[in-house]
TILO-810121 format. One line per 3 residues: their letters; for each residue x, y, z of C-alpha. Coordinates in Angstrom, 3 decimals. Each point is the difference from the previous one (the first is absolute). Layout:
a = X/Y/Z; ...
This chain:
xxx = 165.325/122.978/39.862; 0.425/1.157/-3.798; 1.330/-3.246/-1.230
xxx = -3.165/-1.702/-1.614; 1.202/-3.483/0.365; 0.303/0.182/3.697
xxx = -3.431/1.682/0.446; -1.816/-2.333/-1.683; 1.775/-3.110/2.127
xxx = 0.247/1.818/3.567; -4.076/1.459/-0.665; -0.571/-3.669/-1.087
xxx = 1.470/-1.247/3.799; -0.994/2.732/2.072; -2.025/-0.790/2.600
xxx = -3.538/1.512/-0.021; -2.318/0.549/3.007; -1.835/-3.171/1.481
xxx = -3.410/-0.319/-1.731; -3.277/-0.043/2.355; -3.485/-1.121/-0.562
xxx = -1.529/-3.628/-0.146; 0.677/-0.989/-4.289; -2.340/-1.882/-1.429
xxx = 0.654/-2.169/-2.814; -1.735/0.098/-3.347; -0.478/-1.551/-3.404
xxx = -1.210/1.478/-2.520; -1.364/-1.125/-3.349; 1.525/2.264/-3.135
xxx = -0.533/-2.214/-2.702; -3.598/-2.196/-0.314; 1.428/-1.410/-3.336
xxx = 2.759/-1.951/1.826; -0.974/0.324/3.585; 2.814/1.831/0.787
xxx = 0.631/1.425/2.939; 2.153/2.235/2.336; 0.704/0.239/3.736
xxx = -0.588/3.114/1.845; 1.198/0.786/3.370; -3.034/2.637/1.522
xxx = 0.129/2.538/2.917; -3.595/1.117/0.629; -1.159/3.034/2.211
xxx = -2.688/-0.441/2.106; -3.151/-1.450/-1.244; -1.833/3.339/0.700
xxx = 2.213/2.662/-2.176; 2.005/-2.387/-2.499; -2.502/0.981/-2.803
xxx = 0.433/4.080/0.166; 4.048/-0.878/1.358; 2.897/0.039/-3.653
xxx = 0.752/-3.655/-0.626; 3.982/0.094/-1.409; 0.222/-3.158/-2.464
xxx = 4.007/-0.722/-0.123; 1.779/-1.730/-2.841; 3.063/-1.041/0.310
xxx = 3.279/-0.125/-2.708; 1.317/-3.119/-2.015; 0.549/-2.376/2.144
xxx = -1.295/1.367/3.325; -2.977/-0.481/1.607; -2.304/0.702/3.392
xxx = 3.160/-0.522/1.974; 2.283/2.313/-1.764; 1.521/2.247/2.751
xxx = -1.166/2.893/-2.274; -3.647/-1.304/-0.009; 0.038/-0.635/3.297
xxx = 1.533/3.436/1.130; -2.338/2.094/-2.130; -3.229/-2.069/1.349
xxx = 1.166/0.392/3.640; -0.302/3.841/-0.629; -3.426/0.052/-2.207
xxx = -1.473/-2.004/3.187; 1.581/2.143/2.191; -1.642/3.150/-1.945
xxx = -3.748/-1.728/0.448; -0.144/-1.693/-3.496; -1.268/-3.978/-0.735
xxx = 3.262/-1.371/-1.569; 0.009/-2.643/-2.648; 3.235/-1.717/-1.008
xxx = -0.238/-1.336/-3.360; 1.621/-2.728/-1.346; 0.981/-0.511/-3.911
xxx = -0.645/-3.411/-1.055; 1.799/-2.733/1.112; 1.975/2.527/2.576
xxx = 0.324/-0.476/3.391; -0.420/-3.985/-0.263; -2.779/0.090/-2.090
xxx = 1.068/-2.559/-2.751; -2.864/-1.752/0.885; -2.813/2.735/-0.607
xxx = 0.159/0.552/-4.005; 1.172/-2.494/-2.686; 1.716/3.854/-1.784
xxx = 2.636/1.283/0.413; 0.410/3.751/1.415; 0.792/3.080/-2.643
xxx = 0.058/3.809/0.173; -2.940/0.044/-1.964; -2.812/-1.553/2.556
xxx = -1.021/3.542/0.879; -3.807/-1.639/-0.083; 1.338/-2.328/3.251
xxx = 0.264/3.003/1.429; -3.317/1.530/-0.881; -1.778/-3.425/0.916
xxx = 1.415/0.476/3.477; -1.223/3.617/0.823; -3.217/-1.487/-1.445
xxx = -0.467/-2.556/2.363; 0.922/1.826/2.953; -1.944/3.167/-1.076
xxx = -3.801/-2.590/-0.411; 0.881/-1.574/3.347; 0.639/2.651/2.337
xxx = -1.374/2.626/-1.708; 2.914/2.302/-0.455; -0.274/3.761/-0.916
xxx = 3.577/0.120/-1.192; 2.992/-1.625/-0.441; 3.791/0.986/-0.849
xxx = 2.633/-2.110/-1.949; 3.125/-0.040/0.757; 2.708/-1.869/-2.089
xxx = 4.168/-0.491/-0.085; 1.552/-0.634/-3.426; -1.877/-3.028/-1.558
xxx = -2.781/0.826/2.315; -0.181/3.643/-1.227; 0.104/-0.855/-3.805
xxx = -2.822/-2.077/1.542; -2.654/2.773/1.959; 0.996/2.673/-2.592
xxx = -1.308/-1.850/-3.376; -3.173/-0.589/2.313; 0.039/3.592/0.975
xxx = 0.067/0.464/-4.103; -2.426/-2.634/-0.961; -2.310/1.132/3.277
xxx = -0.048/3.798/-0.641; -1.860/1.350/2.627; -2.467/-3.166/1.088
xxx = -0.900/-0.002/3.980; 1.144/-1.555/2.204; 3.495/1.371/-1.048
xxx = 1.340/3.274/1.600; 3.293/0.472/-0.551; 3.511/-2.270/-0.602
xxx = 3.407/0.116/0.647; 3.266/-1.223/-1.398; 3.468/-0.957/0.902
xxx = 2.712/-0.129/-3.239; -3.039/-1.448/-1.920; 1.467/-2.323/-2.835
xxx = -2.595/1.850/-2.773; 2.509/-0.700/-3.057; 0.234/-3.525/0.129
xxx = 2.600/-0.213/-2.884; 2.467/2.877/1.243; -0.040/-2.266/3.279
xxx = 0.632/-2.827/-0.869; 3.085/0.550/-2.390; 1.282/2.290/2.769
xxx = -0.084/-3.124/2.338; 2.158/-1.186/-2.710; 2.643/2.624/-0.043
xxx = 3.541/-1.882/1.946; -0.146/2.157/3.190; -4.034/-0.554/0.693
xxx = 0.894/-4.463/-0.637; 0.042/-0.743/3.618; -4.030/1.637/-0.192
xxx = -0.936/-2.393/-2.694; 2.117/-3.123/1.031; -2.467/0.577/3.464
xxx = -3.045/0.617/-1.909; 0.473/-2.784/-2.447; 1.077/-2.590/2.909
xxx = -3.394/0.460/1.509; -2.046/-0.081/-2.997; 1.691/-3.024/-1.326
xxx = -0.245/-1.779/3.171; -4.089/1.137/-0.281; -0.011/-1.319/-3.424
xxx = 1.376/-3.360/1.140; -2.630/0.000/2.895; -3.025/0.388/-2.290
xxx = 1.497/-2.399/-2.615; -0.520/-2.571/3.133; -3.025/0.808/0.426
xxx = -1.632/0.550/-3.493; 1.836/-2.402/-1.650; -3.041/0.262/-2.763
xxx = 0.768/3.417/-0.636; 3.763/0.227/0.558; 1.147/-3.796/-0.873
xxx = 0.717/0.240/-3.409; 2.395/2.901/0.229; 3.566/-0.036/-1.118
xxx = 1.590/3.168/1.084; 3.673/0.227/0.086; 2.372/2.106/2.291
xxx = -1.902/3.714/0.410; 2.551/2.410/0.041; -1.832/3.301/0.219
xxx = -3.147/1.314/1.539; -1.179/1.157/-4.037; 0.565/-4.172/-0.800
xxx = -1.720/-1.098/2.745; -2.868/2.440/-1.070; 0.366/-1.155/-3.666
xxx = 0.016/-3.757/0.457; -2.073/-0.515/3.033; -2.559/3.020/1.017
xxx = -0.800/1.071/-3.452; -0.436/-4.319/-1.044; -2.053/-0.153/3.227
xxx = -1.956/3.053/-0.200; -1.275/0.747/-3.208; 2.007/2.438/-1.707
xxx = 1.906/0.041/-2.916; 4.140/0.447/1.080; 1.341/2.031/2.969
xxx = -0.282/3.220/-2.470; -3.626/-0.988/0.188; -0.579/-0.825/3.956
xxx = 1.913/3.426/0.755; -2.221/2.432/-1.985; -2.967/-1.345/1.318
xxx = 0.370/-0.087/3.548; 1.797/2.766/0.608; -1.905/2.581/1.566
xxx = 1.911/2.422/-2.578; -2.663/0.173/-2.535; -2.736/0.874/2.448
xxx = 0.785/2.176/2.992; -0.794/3.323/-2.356; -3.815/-1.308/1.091
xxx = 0.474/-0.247/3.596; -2.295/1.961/1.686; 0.356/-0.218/3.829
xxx = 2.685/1.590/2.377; 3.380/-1.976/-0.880; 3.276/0.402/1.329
xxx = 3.357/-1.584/-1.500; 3.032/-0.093/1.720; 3.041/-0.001/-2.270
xxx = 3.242/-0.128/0.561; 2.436/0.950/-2.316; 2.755/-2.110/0.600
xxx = -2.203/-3.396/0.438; 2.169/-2.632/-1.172; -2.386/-1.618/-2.465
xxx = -3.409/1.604/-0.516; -0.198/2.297/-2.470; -2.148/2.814/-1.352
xxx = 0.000/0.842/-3.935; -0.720/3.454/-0.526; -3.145/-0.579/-2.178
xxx = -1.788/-1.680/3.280; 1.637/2.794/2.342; -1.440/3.064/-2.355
xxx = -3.465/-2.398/0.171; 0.237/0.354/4.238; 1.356/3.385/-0.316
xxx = -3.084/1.157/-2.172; -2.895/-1.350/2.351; -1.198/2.078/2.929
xxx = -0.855/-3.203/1.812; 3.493/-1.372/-0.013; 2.355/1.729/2.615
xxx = 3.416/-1.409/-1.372; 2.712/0.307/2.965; 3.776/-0.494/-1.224
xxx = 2.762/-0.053/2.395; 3.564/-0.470/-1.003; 0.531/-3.109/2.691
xxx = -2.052/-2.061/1.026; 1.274/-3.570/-1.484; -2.445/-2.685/-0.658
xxx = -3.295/0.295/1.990; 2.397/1.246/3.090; 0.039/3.693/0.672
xxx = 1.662/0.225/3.225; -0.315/3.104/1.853; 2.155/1.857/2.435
xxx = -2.504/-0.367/2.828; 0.762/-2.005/2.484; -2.565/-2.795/1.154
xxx = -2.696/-1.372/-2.197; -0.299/3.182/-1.780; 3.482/-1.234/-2.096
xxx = -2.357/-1.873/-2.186; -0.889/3.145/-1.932; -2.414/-1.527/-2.972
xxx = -2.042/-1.662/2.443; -1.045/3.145/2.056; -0.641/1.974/-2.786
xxx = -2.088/-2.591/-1.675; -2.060/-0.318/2.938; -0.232/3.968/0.591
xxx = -1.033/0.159/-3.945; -2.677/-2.279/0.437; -1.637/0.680/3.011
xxx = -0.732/3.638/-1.221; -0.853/-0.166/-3.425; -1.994/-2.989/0.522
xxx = -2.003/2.333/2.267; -0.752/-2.481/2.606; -2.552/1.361/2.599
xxx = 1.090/-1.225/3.091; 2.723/2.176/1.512; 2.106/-2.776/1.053
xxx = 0.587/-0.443/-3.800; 2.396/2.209/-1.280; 2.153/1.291/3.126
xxx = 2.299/-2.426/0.424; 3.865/1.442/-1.099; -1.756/3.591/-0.848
């Protein structure tokens, strides 16, 4: 399928396999200051090897969350390989409103970090993998950068991670990617709306006209919200850009070429290019976050397998379980 458009809506649709395993859910404080909080959805290996077995941390894109069919089909395969399996979600996502009185941005790589701390001091865990689509892989690789090599982490992986904020978001502009932003800004206005409701201390005194892009709704809200200066401002410093020259565990990124909206400047690609940590995969289809294979069966979602088969062997998981599943 080499039109773009269609991969990323079909791989968005697609049916993934049914997922297995009794979930737990979690919250998770990431922010003493505020109290805020996020909800994880856990899978947990048995008591008796969950420590020594790869814990795989997902975070989802802008606007997804646990239950994104992409989430979902990736952790149905990391539990199926022998891995604990923690489904993240960003603030507020997933019916969260509730949980923070923030907002969510692409620059709350420490939520992240906070999470793999928590889960690492209560079980114990030897190491643990990030995985992240889009928003969610700006997210894991600026930790990856900021983290450099600190245990627990092993290794991460990627799918069309949105690392230049800025060429993103003005490409969501562009008139044949509209029908992209129209979605994403229906969802985060609706959000905004919801936490205005519910924070009416915080939000109240707004007066925010119509948005009309994704870079306004940045500019007026997030950056007004969040502490930084303009959306020039919020997009150099959270995007995972200026930092991924310093990660220093086994990474993979999965890029496709023809991805309707996330793009790559080549400054950040030479940076990826020029680390020996970074493996850097570009196809020339692929779509948004889809990747749809020839294979018939589950193995059509492409990204997914490979993330999983990435992982589980530079992670270097012990138990043999880990690591054979798709090899």
């Amino acid at each position: 399928m080499r039109n773009p458009h269609l991969q990323t809506i079909i791989g968005n649709y697609l049916r993934r396999p049914p997922f297995r395993g009794e979930t737990v859910a979690d919250t998770v404080e990431v922010d003493p200051a505020d109290g805020s909080q996020v909800m994880c959805h856990c899978n947990w290996q048995a008591e008796s090897v969950r420590a020594q077995r790869l814990t795989v941390i997902l975070v989802h894109g802008l606007e997804g969350s646990s239950e994104s069919r992409y989430i979902r089909g990736i952790a149905s395969r990391a539990w199926d390989a022998g891995c604990n399996v923690v489904r993240m979600n960003m603030r507020n996502c997933g019916d969260t409103d509730h949980l923070t009185p923030t907002l969510y941005h692409s620059g709350l790589s420490a939520d992240v970090g906070a999470v793999v701390r928590h889960y690492a001091a209560k079980f114990r865990l030897e190491r643990v993998g990030l995985v992240g689509y889009s928003m969610g892989g700006n997210l894991v690789l600026k930790l990856a950068g900021e983290w450099g090599s600190d245990p627990p982490l092993s290794a991460v992986a990627t799918v069309c991670p949105a690392v230049d904020l800025a060429a993103g978001s003005d490409a969501l502009h562009e008139p044949g990617n509209r029908i992209y932003e129209w979605h994403f800004l229906r969802g985060l206005m609706r959000r905004y709306r919801r936490k205005a409701a519910l924070y009416p201390q915080v939000y109240g005194s707004d007066k925010v006209g119509p948005i009309r892009s994704l870079r306004q709704f940045d500019n007026d809200i997030v950056a007004r919200h969040c502490g930084f200066r303009d959306a020039d401002d919020y997009y150099y410093r959270a995007a995972s850009a200026r930092v991924v020259d310093k990660i220093a565990v086994p990474t993979l990124i999965l890029r496709a070429v023809d991805d309707p909206f996330v793009r790559m400047t080549s400054e950040t690609r030479a940076k990826l290019l020029s680390n020996p940590n970074v493996l850097l995969v570009e196809t020339p289809h692929g779509g948004h976050c889809a990747y749809l294979s020839r294979d018939r069966g589950e193995d059509i979602h492409w990204a997914e397998a490979s993330v999983v088969r990435y992982l589980t062997r530079h992670a270097h998981a012990q138990e043999p379980t880990c690591g054979t599943h798709g090899s």
